[in-house]
gemmi code that builds the backbone of each chain (N, CA, C; Angstrom):
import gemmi

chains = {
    "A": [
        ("UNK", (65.411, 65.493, 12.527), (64.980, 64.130, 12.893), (66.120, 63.357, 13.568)),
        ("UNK", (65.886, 62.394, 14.348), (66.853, 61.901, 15.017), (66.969, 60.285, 14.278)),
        ("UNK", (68.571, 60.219, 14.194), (68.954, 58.944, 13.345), (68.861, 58.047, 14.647)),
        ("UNK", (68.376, 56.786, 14.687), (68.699, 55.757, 15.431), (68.421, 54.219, 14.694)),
        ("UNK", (69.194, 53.643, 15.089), (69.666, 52.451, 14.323), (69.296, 50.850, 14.761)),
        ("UNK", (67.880, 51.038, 14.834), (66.849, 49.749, 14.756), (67.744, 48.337, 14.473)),
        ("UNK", (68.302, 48.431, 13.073), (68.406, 47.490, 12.405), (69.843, 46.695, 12.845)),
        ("UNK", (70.810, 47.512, 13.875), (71.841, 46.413, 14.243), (71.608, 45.186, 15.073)),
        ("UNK", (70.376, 45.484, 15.927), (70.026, 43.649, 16.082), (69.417, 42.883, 15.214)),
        ("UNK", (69.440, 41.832, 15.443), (68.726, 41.185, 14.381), (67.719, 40.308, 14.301)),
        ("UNK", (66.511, 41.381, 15.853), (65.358, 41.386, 15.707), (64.855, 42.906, 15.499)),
        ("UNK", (65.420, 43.623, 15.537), (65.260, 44.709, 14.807), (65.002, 45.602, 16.081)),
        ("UNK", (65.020, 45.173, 17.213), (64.708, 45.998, 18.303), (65.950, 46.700, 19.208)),
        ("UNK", (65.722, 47.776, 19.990), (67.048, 48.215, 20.192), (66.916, 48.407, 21.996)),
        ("UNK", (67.527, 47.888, 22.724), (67.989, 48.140, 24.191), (67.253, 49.600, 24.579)),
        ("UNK", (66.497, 49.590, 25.596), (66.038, 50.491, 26.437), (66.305, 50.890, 27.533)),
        ("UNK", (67.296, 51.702, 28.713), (67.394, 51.548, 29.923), (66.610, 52.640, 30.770)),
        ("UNK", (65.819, 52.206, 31.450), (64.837, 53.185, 32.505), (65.793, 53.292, 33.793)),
        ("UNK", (65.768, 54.961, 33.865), (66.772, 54.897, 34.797), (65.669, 56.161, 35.982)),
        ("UNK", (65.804, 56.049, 37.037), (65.013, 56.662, 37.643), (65.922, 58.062, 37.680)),
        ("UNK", (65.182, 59.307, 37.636), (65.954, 60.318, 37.136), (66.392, 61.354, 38.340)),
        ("UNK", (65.854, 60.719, 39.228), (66.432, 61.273, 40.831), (67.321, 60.851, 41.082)),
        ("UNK", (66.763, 59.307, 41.465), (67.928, 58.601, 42.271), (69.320, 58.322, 41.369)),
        ("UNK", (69.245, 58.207, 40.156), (70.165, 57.256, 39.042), (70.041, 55.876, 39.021)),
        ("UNK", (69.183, 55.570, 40.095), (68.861, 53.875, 40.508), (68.676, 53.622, 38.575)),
        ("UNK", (69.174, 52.561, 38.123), (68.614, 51.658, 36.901), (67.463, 50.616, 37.419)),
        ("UNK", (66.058, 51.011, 36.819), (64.854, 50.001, 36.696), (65.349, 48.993, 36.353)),
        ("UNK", (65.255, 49.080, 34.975), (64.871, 48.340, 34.197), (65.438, 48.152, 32.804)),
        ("UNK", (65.663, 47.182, 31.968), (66.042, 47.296, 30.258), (64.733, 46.809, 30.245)),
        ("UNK", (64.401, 47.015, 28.838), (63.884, 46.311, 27.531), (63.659, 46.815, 26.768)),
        ("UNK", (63.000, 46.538, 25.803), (63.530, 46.984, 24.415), (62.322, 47.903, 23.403)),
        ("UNK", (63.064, 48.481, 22.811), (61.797, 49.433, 22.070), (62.521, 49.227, 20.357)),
        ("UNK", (60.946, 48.934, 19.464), (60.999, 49.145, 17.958), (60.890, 51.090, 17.738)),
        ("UNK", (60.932, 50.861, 16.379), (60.398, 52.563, 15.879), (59.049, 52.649, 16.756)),
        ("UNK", (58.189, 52.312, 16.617), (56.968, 52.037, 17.221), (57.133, 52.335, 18.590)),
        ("UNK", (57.364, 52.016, 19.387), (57.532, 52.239, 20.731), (58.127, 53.252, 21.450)),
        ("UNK", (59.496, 53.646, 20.515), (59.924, 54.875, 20.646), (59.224, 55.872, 20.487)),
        ("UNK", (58.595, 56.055, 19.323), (57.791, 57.301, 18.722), (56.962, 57.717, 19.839)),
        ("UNK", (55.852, 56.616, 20.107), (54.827, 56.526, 20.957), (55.378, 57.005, 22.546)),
        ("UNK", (56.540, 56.620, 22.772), (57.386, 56.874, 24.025), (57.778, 58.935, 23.842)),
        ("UNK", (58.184, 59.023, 22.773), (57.955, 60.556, 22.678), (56.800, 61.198, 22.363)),
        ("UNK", (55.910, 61.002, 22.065), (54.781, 61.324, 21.673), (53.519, 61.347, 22.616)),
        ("UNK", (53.695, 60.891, 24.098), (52.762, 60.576, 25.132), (53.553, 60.820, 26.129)),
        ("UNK", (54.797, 60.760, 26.451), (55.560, 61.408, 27.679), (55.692, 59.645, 28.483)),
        ("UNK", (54.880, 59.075, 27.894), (54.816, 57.727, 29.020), (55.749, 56.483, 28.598)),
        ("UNK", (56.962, 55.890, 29.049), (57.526, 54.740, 28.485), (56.909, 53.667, 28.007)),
        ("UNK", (56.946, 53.315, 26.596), (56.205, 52.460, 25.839), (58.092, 51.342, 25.357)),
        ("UNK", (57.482, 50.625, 25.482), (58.405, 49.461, 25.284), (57.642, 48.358, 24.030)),
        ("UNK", (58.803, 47.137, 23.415), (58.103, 46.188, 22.837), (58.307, 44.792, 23.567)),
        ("UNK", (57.039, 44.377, 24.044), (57.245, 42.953, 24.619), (57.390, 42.218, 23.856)),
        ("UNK", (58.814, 41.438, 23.943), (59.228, 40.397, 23.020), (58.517, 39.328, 23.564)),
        ("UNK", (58.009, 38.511, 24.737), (57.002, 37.923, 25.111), (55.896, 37.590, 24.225)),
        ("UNK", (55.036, 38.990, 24.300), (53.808, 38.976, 23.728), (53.854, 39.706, 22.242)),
        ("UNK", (54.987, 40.206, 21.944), (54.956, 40.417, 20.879), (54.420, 41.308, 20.415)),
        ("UNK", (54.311, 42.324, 21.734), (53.248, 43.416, 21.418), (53.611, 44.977, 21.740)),
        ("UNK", (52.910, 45.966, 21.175), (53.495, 47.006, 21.894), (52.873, 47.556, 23.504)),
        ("UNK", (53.638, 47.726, 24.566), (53.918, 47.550, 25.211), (53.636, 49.104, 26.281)),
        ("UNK", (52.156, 49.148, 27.042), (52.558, 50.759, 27.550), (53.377, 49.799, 29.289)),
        ("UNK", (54.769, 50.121, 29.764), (54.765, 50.025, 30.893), (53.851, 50.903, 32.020)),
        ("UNK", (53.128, 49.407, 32.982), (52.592, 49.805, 33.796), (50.620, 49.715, 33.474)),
        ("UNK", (50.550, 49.310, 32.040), (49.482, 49.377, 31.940), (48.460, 48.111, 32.774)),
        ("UNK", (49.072, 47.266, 33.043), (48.458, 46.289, 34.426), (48.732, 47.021, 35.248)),
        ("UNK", (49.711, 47.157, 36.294), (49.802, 47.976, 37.426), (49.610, 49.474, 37.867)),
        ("UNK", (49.401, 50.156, 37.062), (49.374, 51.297, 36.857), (50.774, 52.336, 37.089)),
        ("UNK", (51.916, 51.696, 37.255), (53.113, 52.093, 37.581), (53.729, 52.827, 36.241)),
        ("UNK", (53.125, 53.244, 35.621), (53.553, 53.807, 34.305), (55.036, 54.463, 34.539)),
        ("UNK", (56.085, 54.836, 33.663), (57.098, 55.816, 34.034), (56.938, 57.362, 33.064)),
        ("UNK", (57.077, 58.147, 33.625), (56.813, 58.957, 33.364), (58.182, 59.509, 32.479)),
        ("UNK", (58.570, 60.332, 31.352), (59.656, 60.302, 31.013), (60.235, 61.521, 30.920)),
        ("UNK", (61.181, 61.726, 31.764), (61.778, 63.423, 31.925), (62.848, 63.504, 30.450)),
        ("UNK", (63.614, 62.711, 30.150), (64.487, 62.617, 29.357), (65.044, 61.217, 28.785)),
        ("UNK", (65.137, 61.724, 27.410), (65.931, 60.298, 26.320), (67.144, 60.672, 26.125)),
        ("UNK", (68.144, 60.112, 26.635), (69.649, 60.226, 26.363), (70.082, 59.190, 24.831)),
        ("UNK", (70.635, 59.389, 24.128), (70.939, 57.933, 23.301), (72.806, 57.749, 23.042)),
        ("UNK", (73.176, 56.769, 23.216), (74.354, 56.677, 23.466), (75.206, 57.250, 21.459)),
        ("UNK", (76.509, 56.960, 21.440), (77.194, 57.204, 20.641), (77.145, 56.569, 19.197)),
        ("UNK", (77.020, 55.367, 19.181), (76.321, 54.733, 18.316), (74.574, 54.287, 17.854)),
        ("UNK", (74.076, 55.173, 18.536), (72.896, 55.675, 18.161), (71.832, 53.803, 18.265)),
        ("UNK", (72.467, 52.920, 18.948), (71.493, 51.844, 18.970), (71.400, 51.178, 20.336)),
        ("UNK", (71.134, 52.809, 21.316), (70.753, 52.359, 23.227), (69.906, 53.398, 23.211)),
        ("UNK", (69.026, 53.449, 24.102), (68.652, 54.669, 24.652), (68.590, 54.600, 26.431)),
        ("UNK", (68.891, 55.526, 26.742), (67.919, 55.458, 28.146), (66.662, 56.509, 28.793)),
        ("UNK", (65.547, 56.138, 28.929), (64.682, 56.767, 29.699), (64.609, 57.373, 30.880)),
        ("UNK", (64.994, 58.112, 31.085), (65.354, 59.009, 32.475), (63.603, 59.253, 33.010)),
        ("UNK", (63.616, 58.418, 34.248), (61.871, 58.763, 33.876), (61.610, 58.809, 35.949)),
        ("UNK", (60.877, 59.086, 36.394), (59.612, 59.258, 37.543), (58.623, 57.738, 37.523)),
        ("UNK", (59.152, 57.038, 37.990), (58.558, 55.730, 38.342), (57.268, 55.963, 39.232)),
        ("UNK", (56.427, 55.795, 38.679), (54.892, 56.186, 39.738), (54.445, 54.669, 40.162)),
        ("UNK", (54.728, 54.690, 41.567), (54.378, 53.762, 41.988), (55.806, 52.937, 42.901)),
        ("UNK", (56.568, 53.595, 42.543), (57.803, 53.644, 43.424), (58.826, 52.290, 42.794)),
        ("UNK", (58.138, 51.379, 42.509), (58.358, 50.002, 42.207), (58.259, 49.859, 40.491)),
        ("UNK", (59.238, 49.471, 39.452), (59.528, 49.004, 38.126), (59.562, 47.333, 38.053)),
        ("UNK", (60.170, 46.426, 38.938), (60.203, 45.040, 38.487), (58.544, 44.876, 39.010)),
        ("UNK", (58.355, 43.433, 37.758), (57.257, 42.881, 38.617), (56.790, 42.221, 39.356)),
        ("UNK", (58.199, 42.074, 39.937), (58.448, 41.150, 41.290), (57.867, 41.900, 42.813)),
        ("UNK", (58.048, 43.171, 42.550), (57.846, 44.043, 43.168), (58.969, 44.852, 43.921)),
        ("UNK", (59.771, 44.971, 43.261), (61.233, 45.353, 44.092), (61.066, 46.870, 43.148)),
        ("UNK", (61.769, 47.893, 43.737), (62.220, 48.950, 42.991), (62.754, 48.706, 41.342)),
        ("UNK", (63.893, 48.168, 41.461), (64.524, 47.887, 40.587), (64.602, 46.033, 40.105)),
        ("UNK", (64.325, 46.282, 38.849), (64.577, 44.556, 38.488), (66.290, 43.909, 38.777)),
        ("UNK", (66.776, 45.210, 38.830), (68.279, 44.447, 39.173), (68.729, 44.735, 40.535)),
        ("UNK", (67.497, 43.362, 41.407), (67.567, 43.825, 43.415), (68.468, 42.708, 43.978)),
        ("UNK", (69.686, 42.036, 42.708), (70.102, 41.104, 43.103), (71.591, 41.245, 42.800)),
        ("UNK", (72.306, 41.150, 43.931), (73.715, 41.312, 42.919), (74.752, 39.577, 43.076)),
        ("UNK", (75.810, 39.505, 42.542), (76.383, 38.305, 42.547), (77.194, 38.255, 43.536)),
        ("UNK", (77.592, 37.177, 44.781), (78.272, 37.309, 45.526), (79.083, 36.237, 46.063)),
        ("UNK", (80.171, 35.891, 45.842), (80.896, 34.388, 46.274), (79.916, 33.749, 45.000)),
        ("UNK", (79.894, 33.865, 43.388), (78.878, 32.618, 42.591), (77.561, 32.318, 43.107)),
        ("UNK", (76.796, 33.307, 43.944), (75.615, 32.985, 43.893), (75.203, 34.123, 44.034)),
        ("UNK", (73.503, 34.460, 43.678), (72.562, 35.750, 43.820), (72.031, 36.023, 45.488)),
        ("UNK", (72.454, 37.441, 45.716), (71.773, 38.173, 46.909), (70.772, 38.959, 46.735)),
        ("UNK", (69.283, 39.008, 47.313), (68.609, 39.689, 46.782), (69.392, 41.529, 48.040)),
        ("UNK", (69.333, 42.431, 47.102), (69.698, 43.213, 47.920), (68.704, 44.403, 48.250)),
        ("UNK", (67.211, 44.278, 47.472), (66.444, 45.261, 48.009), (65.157, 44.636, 48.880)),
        ("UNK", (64.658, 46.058, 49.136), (63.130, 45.723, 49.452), (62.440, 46.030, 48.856)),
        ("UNK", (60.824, 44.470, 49.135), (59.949, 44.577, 47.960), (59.232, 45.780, 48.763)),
        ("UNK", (58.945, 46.745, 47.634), (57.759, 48.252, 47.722), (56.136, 47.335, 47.713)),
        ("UNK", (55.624, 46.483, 46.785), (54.584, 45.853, 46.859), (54.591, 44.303, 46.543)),
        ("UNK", (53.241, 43.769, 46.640), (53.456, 42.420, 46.934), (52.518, 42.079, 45.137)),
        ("UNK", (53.225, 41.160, 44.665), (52.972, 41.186, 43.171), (51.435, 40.333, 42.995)),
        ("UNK", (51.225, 39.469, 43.824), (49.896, 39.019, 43.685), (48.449, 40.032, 44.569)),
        ("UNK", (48.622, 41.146, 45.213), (47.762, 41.912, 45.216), (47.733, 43.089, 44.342)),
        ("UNK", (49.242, 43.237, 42.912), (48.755, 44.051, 42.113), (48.330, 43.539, 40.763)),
        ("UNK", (48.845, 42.421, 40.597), (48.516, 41.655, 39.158), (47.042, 40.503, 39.365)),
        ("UNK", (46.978, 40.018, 41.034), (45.872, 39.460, 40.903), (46.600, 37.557, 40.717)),
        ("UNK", (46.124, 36.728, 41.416), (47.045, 35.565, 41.424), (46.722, 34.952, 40.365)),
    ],
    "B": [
        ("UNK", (76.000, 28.270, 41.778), (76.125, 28.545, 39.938), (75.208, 29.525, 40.283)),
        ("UNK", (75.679, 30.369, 39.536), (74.152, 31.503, 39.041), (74.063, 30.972, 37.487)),
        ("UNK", (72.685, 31.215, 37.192), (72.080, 31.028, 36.138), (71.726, 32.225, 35.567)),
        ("UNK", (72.183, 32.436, 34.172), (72.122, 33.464, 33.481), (71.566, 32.835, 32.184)),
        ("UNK", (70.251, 33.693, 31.466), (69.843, 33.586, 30.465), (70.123, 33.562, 29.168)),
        ("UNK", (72.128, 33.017, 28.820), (72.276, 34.011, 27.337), (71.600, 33.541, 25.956)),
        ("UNK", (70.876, 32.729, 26.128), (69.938, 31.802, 24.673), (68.734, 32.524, 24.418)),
        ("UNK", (68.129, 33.942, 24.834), (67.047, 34.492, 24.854), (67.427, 35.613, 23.431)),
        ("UNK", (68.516, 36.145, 23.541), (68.705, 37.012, 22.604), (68.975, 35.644, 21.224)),
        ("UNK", (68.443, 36.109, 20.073), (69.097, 35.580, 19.080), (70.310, 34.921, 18.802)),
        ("UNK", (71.101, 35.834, 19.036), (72.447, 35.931, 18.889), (73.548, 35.994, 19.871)),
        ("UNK", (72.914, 34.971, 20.969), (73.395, 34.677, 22.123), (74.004, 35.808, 23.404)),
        ("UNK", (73.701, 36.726, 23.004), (74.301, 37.910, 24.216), (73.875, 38.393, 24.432)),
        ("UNK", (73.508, 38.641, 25.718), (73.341, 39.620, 26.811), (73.506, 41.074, 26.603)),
        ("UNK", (73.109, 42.211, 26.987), (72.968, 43.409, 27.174), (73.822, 43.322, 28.984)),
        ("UNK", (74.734, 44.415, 28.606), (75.731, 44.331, 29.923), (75.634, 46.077, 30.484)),
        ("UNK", (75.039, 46.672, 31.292), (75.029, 48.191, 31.386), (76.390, 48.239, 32.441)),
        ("UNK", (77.394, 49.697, 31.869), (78.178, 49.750, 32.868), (77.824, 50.908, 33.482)),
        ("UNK", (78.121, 50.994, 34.750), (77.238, 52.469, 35.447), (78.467, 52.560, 36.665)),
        ("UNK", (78.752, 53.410, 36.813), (79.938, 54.564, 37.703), (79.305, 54.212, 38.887)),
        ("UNK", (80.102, 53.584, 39.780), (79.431, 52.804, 41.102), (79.580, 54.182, 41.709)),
        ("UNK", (79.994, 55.467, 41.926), (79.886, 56.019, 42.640), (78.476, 57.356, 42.515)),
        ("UNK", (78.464, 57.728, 41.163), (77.508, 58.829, 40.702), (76.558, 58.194, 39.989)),
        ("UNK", (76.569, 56.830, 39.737), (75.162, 56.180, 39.045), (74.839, 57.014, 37.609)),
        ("UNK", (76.054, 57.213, 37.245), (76.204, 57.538, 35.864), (75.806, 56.091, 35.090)),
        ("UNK", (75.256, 56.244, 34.127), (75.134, 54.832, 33.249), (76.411, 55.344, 32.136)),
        ("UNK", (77.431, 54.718, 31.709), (78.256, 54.913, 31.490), (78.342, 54.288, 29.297)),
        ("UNK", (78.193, 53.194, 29.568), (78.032, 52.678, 28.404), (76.794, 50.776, 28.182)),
        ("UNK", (76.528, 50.759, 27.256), (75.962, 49.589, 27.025), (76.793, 48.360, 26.116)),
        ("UNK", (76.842, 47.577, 26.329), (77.834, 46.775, 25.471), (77.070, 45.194, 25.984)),
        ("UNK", (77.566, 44.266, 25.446), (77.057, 42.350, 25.261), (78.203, 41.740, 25.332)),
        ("UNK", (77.576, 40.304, 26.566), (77.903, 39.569, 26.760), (77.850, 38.322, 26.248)),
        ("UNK", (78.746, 37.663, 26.302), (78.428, 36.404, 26.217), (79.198, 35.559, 27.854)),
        ("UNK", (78.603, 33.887, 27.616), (79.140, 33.411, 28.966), (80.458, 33.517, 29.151)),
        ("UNK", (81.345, 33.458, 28.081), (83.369, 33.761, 28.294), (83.439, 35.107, 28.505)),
        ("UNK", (82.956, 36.327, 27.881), (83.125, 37.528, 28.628), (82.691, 37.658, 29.888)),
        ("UNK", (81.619, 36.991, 30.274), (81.163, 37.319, 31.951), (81.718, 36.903, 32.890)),
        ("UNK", (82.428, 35.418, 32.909), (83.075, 35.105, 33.449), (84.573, 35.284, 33.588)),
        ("UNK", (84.794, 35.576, 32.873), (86.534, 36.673, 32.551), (86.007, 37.937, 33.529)),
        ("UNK", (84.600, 38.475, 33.730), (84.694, 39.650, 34.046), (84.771, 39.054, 35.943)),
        ("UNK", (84.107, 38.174, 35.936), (84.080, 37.421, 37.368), (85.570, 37.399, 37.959)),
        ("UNK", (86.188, 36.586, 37.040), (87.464, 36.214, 37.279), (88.462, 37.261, 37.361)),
        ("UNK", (88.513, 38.315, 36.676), (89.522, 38.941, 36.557), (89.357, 40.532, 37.208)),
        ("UNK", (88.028, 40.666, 37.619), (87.604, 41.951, 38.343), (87.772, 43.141, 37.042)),
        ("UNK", (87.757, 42.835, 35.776), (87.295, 44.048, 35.029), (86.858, 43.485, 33.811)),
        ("UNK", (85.926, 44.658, 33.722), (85.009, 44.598, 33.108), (85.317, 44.071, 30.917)),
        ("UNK", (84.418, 42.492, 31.139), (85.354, 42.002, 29.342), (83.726, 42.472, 29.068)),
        ("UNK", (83.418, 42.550, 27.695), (82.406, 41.948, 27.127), (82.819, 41.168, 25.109)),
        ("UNK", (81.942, 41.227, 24.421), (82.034, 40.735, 23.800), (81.745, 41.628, 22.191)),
        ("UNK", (82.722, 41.865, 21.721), (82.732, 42.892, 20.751), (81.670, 42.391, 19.581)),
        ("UNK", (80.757, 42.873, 18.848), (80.291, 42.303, 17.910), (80.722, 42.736, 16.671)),
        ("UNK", (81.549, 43.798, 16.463), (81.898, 44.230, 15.551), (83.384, 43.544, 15.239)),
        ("UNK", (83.989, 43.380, 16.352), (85.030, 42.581, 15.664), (84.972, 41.018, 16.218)),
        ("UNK", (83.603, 40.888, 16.796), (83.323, 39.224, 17.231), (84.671, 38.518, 17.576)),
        ("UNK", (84.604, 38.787, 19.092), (85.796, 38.805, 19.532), (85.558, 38.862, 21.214)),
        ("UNK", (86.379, 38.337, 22.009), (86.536, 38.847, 23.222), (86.896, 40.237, 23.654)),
        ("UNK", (86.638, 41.204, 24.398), (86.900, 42.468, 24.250), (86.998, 42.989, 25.788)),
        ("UNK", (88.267, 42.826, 25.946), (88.556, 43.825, 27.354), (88.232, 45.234, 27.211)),
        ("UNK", (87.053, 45.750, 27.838), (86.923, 47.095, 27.531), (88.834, 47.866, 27.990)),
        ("UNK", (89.245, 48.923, 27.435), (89.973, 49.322, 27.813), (91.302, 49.072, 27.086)),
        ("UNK", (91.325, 48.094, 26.274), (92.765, 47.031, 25.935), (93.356, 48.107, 25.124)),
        ("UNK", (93.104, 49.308, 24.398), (93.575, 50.264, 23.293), (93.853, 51.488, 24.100)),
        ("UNK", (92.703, 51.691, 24.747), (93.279, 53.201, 26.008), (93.961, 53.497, 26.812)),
        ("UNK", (93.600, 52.417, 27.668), (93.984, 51.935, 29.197), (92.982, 52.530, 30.282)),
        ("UNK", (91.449, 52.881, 29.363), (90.653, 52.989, 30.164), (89.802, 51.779, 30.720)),
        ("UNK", (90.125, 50.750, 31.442), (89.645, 49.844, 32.213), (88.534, 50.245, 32.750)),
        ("UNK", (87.616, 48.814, 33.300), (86.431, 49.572, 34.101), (86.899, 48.330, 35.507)),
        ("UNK", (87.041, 49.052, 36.350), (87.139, 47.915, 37.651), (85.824, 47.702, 38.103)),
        ("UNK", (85.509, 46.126, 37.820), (84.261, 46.102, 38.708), (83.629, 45.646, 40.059)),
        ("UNK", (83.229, 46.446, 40.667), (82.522, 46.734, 41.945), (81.948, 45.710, 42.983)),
        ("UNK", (80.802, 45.716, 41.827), (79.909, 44.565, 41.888), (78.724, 44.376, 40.914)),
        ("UNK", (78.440, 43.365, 40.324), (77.597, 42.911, 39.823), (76.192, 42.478, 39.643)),
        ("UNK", (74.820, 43.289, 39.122), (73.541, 43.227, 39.344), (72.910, 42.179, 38.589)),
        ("UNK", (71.798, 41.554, 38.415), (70.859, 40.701, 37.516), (69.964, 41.091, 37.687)),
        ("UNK", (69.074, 41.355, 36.833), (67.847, 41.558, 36.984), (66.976, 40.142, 36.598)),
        ("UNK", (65.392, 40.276, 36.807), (64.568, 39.430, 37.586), (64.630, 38.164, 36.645)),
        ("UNK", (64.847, 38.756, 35.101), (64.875, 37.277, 33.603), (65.884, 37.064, 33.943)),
        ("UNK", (66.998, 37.232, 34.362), (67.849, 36.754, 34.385), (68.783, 36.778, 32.791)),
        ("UNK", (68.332, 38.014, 32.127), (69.300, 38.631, 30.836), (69.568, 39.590, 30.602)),
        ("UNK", (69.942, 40.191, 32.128), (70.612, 41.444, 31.438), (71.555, 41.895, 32.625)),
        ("UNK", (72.302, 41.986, 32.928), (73.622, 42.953, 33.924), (73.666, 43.899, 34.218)),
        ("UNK", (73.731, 44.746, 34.787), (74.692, 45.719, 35.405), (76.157, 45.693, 36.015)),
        ("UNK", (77.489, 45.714, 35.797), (78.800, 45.826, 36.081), (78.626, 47.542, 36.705)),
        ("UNK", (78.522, 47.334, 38.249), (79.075, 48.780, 39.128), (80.716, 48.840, 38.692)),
        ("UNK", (80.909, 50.037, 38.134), (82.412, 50.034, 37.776), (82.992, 50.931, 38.376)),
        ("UNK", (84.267, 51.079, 38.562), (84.986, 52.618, 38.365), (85.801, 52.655, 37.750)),
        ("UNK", (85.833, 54.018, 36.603), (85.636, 54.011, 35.465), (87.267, 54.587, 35.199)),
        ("UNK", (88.323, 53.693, 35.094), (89.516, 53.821, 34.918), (90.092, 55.398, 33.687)),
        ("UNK", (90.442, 56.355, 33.963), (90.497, 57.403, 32.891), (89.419, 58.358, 33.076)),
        ("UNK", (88.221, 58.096, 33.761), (86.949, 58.804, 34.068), (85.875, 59.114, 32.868)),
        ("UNK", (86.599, 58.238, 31.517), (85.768, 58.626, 30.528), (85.484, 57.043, 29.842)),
        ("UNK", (84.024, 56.646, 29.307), (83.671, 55.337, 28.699), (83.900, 55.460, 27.852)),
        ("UNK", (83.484, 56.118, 26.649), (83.076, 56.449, 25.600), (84.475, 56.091, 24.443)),
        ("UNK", (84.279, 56.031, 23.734), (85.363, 56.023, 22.582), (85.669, 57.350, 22.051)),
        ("UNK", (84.676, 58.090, 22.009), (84.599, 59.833, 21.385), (85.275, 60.963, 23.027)),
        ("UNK", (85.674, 60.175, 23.633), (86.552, 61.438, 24.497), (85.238, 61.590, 25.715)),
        ("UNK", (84.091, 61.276, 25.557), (82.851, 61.798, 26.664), (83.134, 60.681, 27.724)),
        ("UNK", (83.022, 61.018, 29.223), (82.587, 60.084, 30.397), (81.379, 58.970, 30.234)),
        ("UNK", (80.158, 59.600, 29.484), (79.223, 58.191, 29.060), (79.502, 58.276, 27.924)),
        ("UNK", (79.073, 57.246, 27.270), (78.352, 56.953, 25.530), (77.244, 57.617, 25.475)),
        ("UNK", (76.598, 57.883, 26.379), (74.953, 58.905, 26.400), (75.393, 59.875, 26.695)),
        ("UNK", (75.628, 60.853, 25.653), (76.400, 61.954, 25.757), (75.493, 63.058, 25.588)),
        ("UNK", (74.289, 62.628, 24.613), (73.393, 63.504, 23.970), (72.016, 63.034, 24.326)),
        ("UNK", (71.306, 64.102, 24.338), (69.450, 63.886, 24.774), (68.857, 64.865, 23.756)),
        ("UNK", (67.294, 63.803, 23.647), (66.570, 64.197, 22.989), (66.235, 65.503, 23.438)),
        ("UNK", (65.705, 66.536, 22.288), (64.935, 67.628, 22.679), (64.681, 68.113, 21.177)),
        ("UNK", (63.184, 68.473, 21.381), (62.518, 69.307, 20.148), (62.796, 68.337, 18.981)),
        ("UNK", (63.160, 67.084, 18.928), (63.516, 66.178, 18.280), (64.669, 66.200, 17.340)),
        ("UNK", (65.741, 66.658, 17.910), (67.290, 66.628, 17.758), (67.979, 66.344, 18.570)),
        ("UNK", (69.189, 65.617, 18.530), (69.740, 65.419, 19.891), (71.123, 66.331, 20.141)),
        ("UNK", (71.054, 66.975, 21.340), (72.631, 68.093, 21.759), (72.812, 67.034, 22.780)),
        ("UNK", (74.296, 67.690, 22.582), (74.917, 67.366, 23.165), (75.339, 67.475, 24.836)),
        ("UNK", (75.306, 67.091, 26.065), (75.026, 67.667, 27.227), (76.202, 67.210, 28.437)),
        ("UNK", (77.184, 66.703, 27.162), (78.374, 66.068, 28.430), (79.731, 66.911, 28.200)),
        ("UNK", (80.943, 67.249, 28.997), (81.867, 68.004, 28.376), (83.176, 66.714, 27.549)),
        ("UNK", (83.551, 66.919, 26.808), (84.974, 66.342, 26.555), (85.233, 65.999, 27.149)),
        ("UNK", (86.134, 64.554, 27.978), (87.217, 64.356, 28.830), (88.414, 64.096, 28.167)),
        ("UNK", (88.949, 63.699, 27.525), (89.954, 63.326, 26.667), (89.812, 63.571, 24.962)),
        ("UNK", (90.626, 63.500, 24.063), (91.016, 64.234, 22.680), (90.796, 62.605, 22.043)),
        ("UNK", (89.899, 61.439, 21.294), (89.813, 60.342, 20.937), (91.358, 60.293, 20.008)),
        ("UNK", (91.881, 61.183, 19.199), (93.119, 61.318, 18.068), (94.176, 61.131, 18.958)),
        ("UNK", (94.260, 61.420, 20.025), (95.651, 61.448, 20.996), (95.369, 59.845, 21.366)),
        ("UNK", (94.108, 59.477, 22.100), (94.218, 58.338, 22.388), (94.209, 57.058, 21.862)),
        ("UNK", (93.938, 57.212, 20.894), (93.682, 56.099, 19.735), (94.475, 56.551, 18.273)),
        ("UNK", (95.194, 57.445, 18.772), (95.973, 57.579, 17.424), (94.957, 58.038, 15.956)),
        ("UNK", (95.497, 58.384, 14.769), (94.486, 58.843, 14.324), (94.202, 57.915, 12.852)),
    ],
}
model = gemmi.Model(1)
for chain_id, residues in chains.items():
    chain = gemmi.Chain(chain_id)
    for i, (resn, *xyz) in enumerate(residues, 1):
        res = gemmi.Residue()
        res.name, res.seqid = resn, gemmi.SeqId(i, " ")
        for name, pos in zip(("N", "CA", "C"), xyz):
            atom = gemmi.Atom()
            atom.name, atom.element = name, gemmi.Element(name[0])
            atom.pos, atom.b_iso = gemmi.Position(*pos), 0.0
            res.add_atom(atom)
        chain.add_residue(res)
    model.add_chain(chain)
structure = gemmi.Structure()
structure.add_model(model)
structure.setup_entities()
């Protein structure tokens, strides 16, 4: 069984990083309970917990962009993981950019530095 | 000003990913707060914020493995980082490995899949 250590935050949830497993591009964080993990090994498909809604979480289940998951790495202290996964749909933020991190810092202010793959009000609906 | 989210986590910090600006290695995960990020602004390497010894924390200050950083990502909430680094010593990890994600799931145990770079007893004394 694999030890991982829920309980050092203190919402009980632990850092997720989706990393696209071609490129190395980083999606996305957020966060997964026991619950989400399990379900994340147990279906092949990245399941996350929306601290939002408070709910468990299949990514992609509005858009259909699910990630598909080739591999779970977990770091040294056993409270990160990352999802090495096949982004279907090319696009992870729901902004519509590849990556949620399409912005980097430059002179104290944000550059967006990618391009949007789709346009977020013809996949979520306005 | 960029605007950064750190009041979303509980416990005021950020999730900071460091990733090898050149091989898109994800290297290690570690938290911010606003005095580590901006030390990391200011000083071009990579601080974050130790929680274990709740503390300011120059990655590197015990090794002399520094992370020089690159450049800097946000993603779309605006709580979480990426620091593009290069990875001073070629190894993150505290245990001698290049990442902290040293090991991946399989058959539901985790091996190990990175080689040694350094002896942790030589570098940190024992």
């Amino acid at each position: 069984m694999i030890t991982l250590n829920f309980e050092k935050a203190t919402d009980g949830l632990m850092p997720a990083i989706a990393q696209d497993e071609k490129s190395g591009l980083v999606l996305m964080l957020a966060y997964v309970n026991r619950e989400a993990f399990e379900k994340t090994v147990e279906t092949g498909k990245a399941h996350y917990w929306s601290r939002s809604r408070n709910k468990l979480w299949l990514k992609g289940e509005s858009s259909g962009n699910v990630q598909m998951v080739k591999d779970i790495l977990v770091d040294c202290d056993e409270d990160t993981v990352i999802y090495r996964v096949e982004q279907i749909g090319g696009a992870a933020c729901h902004l519509g950019y590849r990556s949620c991190f399409f912005r980097k810092v430059d002179k104290g202010r944000l550059h967006i530095v990618e391009e949007k793959i789709f346009d977020p009000a013809e996949v979520y609906g306005k």
